[in-house]
C-alpha positions in Angstrom: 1.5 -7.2 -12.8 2.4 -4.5 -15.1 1.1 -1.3 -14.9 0.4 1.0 -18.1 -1.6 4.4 -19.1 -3.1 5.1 -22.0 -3.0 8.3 -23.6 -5.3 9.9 -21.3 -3.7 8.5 -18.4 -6.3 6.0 -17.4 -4.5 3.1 -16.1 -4.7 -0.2 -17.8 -3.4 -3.2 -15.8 -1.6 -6.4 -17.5 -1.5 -9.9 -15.1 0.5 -13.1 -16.5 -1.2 -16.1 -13.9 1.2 -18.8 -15.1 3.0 -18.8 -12.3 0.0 -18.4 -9.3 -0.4 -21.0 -7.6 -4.3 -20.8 -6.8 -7.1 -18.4 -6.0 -5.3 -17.0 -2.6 -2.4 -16.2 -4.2 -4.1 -13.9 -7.1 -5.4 -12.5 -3.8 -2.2 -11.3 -2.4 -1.6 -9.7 -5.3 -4.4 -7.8 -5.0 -6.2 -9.4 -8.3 -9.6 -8.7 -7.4 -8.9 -5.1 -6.3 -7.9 -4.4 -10.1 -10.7 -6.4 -11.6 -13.2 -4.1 -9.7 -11.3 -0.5 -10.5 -13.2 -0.6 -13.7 -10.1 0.0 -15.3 -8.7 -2.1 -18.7 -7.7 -5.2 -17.4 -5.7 -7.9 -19.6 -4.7 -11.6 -17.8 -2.8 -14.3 -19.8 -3.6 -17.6 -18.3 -6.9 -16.5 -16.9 -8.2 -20.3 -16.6 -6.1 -20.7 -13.4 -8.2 -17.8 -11.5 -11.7 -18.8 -12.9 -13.2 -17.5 -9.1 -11.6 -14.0 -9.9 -13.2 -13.6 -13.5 -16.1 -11.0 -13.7 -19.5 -12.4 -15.4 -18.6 -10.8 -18.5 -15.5 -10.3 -20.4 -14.0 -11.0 -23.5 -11.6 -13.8 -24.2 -9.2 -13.5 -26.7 -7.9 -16.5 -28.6 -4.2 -16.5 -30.2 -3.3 -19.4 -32.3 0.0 -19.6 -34.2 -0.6 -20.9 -37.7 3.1 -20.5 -38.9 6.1 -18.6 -38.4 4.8 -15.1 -38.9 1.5 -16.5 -39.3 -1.4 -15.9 -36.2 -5.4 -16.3 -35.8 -7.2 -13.9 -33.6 -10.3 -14.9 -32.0 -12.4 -13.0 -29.9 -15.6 -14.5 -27.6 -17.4 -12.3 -25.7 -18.8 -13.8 -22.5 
């Protein structure tokens, strides 16, 4: 987890999952704890902690099309 603040100083919190192993795991780390601060939360591999998510978020799709080429997608769910 990195933490960051914006220019306000609100915090906004950045989680990489690649490497969890599972839901008890994310827990150690306190995942949930951050998901329900209400602050800006932004998890890369998000499908490996599907228990964690909240109802509603929104995904963001990035697809390389070339070498300095990229498609953005956003879904809100």
């Amino acid at each position: 987890m990195n933490a960051y603040a914006l220019a306000d100083g609100a915090p906004v919190y950045h989680f990489d999952c690649y490497r969890l192993e599972g839901f008890e795991e994310a827990l150690e780390i306190g995942l949930d704890e951050y998901l329900e601060s209400g602050a800006y939360c932004f998890i890369e591999w998000a499908e490996r902690i599907p228990e964690l998510l909240p109802e509603h978020f929104l995904l963001i799709d990035l697809e390389v099309l070339g070498p300095a080429e990229r498609k953005v997608q956003a879904t809100h769910i």
